[in-house]
C-alpha positions in Angstrom: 77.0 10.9 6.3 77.0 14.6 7.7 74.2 13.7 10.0 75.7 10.9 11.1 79.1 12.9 12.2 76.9 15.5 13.4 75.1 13.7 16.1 78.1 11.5 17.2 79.8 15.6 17.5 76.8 16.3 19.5 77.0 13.6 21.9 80.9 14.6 22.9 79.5 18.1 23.9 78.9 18.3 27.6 74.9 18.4 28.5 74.9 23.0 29.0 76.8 23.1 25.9 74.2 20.5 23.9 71.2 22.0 26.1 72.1 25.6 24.5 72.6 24.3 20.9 69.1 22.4 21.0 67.8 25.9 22.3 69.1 27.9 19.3 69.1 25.9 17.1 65.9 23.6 17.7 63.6 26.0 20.2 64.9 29.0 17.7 65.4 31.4 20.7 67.3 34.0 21.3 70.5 34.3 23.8 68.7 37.0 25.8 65.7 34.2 26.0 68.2 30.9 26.7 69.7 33.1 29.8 66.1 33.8 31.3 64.9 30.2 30.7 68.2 28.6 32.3 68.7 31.4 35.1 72.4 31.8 33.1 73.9 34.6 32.9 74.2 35.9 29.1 78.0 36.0 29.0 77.6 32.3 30.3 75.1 31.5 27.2 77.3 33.3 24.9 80.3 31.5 25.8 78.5 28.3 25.8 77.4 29.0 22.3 81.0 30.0 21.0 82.5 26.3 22.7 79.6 24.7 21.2 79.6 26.0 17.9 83.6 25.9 17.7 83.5 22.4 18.5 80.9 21.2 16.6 82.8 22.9 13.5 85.7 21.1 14.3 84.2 17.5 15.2 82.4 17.3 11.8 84.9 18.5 9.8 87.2 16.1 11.2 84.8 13.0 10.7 83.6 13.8 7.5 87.1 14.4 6.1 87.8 11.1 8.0 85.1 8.9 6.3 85.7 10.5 2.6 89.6 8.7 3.4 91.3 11.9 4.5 93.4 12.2 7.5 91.9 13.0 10.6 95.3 14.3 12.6 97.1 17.7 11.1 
């Protein structure tokens, strides 16, 4: 169920802010090493990270709480 709320999260994010998720997350590297490999700057990676993460947060949270019956609007 998680996973399922999880990747349909994922696909709202725009394609930098997936790209630098799947990088962490998934390639296991660094900030220092996504800004090198994307020609970013680090501020840009960092903020991406921080939107992405937020979001994500957000997104599942919402959908999980949504399919256990809960409301999904505050």
């Amino acid at each position: 169920e998680k996973r399922d709320c999880f990747d349909g999260c994922l696909s709202e994010l725009s394609a930098a802010h997936r790209k630098t998720l799947e990088l962490l997350l998934v390639g296991g590297q660094s900030e220092d090493e996504i800004a090198e490999a994307t020609g970013q700057s680090l501020g840009t990676v960092k903020s991406r990270k921080h939107y992405a993460v937020g979001k994500m947060q957000n997104c599942v949270a919402q959908c999980v709480d949504g399919k256990n019956g809960g409301s999904t609007h505050g």
